[in-house]
N, C-alpha and C positions, 0 to 999 in steps of 0.2 A: 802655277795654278793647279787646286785639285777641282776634282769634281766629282760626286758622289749620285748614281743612280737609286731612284726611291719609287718605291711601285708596292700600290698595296691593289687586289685585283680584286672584282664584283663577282661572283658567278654563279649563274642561272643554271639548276639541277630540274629539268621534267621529270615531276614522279612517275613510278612504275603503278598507278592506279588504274582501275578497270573504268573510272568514271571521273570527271572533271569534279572539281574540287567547290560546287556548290549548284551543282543537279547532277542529275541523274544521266546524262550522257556517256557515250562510249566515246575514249580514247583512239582515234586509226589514227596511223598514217598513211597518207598517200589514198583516202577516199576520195570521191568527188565531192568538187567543191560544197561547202554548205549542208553537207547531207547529217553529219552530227552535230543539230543542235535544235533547243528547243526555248521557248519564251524565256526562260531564265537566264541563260548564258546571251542570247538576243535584247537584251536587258531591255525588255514587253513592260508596261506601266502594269504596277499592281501585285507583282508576282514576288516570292519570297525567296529567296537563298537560304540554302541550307549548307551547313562546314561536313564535307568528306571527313571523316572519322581516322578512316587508313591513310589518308593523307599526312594530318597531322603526324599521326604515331612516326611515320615513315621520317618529318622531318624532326622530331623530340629523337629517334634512337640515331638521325645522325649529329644533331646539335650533342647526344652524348658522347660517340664516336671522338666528337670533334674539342673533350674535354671542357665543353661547355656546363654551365651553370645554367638548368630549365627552369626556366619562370614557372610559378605556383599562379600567378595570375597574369590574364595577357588578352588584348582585345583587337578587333578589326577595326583597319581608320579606310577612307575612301580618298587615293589617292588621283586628284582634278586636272587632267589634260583633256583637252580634243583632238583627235587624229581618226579616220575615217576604218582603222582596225577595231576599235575601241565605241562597239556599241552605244553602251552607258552615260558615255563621256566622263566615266571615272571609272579608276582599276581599283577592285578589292584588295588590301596589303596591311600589313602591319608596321605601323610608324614608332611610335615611340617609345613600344613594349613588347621588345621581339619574342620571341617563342624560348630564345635559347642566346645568350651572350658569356662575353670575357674565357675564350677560350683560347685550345690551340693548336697545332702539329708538328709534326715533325719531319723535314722532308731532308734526304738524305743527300751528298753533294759532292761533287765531281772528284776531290781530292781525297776525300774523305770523309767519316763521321756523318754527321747531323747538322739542322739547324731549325730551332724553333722559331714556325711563323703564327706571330698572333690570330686571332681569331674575334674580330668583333661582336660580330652577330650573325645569326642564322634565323631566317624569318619566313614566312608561306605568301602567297601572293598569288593572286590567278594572272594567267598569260592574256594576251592582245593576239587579234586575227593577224591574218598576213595579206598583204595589199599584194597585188600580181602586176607587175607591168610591162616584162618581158616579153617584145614584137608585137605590144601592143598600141596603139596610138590614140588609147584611154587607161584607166586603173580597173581595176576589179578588187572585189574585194571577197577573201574566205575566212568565215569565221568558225569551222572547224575547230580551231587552235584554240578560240577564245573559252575561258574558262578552266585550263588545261592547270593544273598543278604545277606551281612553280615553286620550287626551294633556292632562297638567296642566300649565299653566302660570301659576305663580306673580311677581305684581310685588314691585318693591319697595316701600313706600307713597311714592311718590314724585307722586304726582298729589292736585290740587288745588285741583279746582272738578267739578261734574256734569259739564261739557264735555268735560273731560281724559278723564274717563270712558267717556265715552259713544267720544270720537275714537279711545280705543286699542281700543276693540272691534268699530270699524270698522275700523278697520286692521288689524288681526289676522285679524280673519274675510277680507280680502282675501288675506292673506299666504298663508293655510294654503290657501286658494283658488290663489294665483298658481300655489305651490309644487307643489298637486294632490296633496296628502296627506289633503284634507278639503273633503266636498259644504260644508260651511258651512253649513247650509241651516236658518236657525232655527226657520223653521214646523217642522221633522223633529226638532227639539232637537238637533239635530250640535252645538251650542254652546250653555254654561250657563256664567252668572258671577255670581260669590261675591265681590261688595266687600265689605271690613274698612274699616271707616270710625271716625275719632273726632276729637276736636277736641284743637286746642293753643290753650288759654286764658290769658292773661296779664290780670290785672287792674288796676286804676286806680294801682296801690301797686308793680306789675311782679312779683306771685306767678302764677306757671306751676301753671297745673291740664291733666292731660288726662281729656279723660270716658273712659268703658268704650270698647272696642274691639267695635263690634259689626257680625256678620258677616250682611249679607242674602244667604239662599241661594237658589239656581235660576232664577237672572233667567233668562230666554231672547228678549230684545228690547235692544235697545240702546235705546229711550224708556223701560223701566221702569229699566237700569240708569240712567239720566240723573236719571228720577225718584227713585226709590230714596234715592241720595246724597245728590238734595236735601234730601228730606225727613230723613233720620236726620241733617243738618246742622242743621237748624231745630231738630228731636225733641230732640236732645242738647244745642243753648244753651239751650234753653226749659226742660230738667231740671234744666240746670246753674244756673242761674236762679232756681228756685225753692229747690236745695237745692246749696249747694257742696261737701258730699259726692260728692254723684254725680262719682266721680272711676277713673280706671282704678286706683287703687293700692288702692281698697274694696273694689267690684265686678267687677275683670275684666274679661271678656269673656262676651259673651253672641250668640244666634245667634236671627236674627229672619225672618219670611218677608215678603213682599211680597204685600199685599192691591191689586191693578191697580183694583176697582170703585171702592175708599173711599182711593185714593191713599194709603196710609199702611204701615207696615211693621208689625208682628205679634209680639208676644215667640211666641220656641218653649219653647228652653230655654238650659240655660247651656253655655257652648261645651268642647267634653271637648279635653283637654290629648293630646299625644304618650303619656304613659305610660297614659292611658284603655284606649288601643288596643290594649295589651301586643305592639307589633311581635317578631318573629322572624323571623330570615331562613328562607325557605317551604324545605322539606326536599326536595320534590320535583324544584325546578328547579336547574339549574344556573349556575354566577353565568356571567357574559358577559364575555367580552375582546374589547375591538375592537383589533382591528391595523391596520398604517396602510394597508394598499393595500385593507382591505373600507371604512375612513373615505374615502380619495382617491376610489369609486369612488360612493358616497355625495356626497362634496362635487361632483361634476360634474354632479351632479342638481339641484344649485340655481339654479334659473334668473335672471335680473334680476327685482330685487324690485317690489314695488308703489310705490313709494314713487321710489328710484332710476330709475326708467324715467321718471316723473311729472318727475320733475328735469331729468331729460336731455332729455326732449321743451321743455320750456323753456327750456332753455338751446342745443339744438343746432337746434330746429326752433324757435324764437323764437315758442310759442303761448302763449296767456295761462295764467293758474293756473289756471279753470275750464276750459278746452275740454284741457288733459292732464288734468287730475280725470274728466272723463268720457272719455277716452281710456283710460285705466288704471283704471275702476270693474273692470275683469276682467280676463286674460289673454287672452284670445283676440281680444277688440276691439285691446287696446294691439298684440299682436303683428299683426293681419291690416293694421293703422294701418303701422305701423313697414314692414311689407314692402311695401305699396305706397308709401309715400314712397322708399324707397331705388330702386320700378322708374319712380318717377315720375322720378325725378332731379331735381326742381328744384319745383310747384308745391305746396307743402306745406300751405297755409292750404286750395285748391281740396279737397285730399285729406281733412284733416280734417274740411271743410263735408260734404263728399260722404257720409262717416262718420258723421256725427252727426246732420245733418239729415235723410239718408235712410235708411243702412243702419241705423244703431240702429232706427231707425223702423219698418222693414218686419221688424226681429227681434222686434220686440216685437209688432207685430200676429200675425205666423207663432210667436211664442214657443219663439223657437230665436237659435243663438247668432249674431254678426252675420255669423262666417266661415262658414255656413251656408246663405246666401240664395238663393246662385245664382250671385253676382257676384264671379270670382274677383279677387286685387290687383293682376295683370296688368291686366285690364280697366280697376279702378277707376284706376290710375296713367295708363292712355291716355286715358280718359277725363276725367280732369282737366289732362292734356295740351291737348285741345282747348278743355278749355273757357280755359284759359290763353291759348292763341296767338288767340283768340277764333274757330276756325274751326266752333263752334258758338256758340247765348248760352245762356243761365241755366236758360231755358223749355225747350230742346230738349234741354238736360242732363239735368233732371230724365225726359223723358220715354224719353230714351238709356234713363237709369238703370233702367225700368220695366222697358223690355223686355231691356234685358240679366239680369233675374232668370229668365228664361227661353231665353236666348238666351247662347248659349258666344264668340260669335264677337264678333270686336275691334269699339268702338265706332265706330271711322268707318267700317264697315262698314253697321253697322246705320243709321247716320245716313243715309248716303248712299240703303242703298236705303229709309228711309221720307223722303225730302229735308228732312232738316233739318240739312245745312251751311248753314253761313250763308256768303251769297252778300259776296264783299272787292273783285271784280272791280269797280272806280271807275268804270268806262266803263257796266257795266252799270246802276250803281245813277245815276249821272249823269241817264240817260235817266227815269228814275225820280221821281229829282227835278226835273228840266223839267218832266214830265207834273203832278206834283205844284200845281207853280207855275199853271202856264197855268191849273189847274182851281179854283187858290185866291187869285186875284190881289187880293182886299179882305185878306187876312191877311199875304200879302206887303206889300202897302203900308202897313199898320199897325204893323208891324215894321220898316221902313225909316223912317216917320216918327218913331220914338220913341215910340206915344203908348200911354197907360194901359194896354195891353191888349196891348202887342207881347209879354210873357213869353208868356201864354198865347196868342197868335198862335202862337208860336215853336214850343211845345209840339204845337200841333194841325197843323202842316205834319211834324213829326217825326214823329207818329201816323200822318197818312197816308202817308205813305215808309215806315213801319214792314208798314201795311195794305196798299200797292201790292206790296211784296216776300213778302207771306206771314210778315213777323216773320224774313227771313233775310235784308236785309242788314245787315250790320257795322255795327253804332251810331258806332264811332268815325270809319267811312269815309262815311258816311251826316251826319254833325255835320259833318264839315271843308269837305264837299260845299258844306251847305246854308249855313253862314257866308260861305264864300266867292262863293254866287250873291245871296244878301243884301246881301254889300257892292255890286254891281257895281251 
């Protein structure tokens, strides 16, 4: 028997907008209940919608992100549920003429390389309130949320395993991040995904079964979607298993929630078809044409993507896959990286160490971004300048880097007036190691003998030339020194 996992995922982007996507309301989270909104989002008899402008653009420059083809014309349908989130009793969406289709990505994979995941469509749609019933022994209902800018983006079932899963919803949340069309911010639910998952079953005999098509809704974690997949993988051989029925040409499709305490997914109900909805094109608004110089003007907002820049850094600045991975986790790191390597002109490994090991470090204790600190790329470029030509070492780098969080001015500045240039002058450090000698002449002679103990002889004369100079002269001029008075 084989069996083949097939998952193409939904997922819900909240735009990064000042104001709901058809009035004039502000965006919060975490306000009191009901306090952002007004007769239009309240959906009042009488009152007109209007389409958020920056909205759109936000989802056009990621439908092109996303290698999509932008529709030149394209209109609002009014999508027909009842549920007590849902003001209106229809949600504003785009049905059969998305904004942006047939596109792609690229998400990159455990063993190796890439793999392109289709891209349906990408469409706009306002959000539904949120019902509260949490120790309560009634519903409440907030419609804060309602109206909220929503970016859908639909796969193709083109992915394969929990993993596939889980990577394009890291990637994504980056993208709409790079892009700066969306906080991303899953603790805030900026992003919810809706895997379709079911199986292709071939049996002993080569008969093709597939199970139901079932849809877990509102993940908001990339471990539950991981989990999620797996589990309705298992859930569906194991039904398949007991009853070879259980096949999508019976049953369908069905829509399940994700219980995170008992690991396991949830029947809700059975999943409602396009004609459910009774779409109509919405009578209020009017349909959209993009022309091409508001498109051209859009497409120069797309910045290097998450992925591409990750490439580049390996290939033009020769760092491994993991130290561009944490270079590009965000835009603001990869870009503050990037512009100090080009002022560094030449030390690029130095630049990255200096980034990762410190600057990420001091952003995450201040919990701010890394181009944030203090430490402009100027700086950080000169500063891995020296530590290159070795006219500081390692120790007095880090301590540069301290105080230039607080301090504007160029690091061999700063070095100089706390002295920690490291001292190159041979003549100086020569004297240095005479002094050295004369004071340890049982460890010189143990090292000139060969015997058991000359390494760490070797080591403890390099210690105190390190101890006599204060830790600033030149290790490499310091080594040639001492070999060459060892021979004589």
């Amino acid at each position: 028997m084989e069996t083949k996992l097939i998952v193409g995922l939904e997922i819900h982007v909240q735009l990064a907008t000042r104001t709901k996507l058809f009035c004039g309301c502000k965006l919060g989270f975490d306000d009191p209940p009901n306090s952002n909104v007004c007769p239009v989002c309240l959906g009042m008899p009488g009152v007109l919608p209007v389409m958020n402008r920056t909205a759109y653009e936000y989802a056009v420059r990621t439908a092109l992100a996303l290698n999509c083809t932008v529709a030149e014309f394209t209109k609002w349908d009014r999508k027909q549920y009842y549920y007590p989130d849902l003001p209106k009793n229809y949600q504003i969406s785009q049905y059969d003429l998305p904004l942006g289709y047939d596109g792609y990505m690229d998400i990159p994979l455990a063993e190796g390389g890439y793999k392109k995941i289709g891209i349906i469509r990408t469409h706009l749609e306002e959000d539904a309130g949120k019902n509260q019933h949490e120790g309560l022994n009634h519903s409440r209902v907030d419609l804060n949320r309602t109206g909220t800018p929503l970016m859908e983006i639909v796969t193709q079932p083109d992915l394969n395993s929990p993993e596939e899963c889980k990577t394009l919803a890291i990637e994504l949340q980056k993208l709409v991040q790079f892009l700066g069309v969306a906080e991303a911010d899953m603790q805030k639910g900026h992003m919810r995904f809706e895997p379709n998952i079911n199986l292709l079953i071939i049996d002993d005999d080569g008969r093709e079964y597939k199970t139901p098509i079932i849809e877990v809704k509102n993940l908001n974690s990339f471990r539950a979607v991981e989990r999620a997949v797996a589990y309705e993988a298992w859930r569906q051989l194991d039904e398949w298993k007991r009853d070879h029925n259980y096949t999508l040409e019976k049953l369908g499709k069905q829509n399940r929630g994700w219980d995170d305490g008992r690991n396991e997914t949830v029947f809700q109900r059975e999943k409602e078809e396009a004609h459910d909805y009774r779409y109509f094109p919405d009578p209020d608004l009017v349909p959209l044409k993009m022309d091409p110089a508001w498109l051209e003007s859009i497409t120069a907002q797309v910045c290097e993507l998450p992925l591409a820049m990750k490439q580049r850094f390996v290939e033009e600045y020769d760092l491994s896959d993991y130290d561009a991975g944490v270079l590009t986790a965000d835009r603001a790191t990869a870009e503050y990286f990037d512009k100090a390597v080009t002022l560094a002109n030449g030390p690029v490994k130095r630049v990255a160490n200096l980034v990762t090991q410190q600057g990420l470090k001091v952003a995450r204790e201040r919990a701010c971004r890394v181009d944030e600190i203090g430490v402009s790329p100027k700086q950080l470029a000169e500063l891995a300048r020296l530590l290159e030509e070795g006219t500081v070492n390692a120790s007095a780098g880090t301590k540069i880097f301290e105080l230039m969080l607080d301090d504007d001015r160029d690091p061999e500045t700063i070095a100089r007036e706390n002295n920690l240039l490291q001292q190159s002058d041979a003549g100086a450090i020569e004297a240095i190691v005479d002094a050295v000698f004369a004071a340890n002449q049982d460890a010189v002679e143990e090292i000139q003998s060969g015997g058991k103990k000359a390494k760490k002889a070797r080591g403890f004369l390099m210690g105190e030339i390190m101890k006599q100079s204060r830790g600033q002269a030149n290790p490499q001029v310091a080594n040639q020194l001492l070999d060459e008075k060892l021979k004589m």
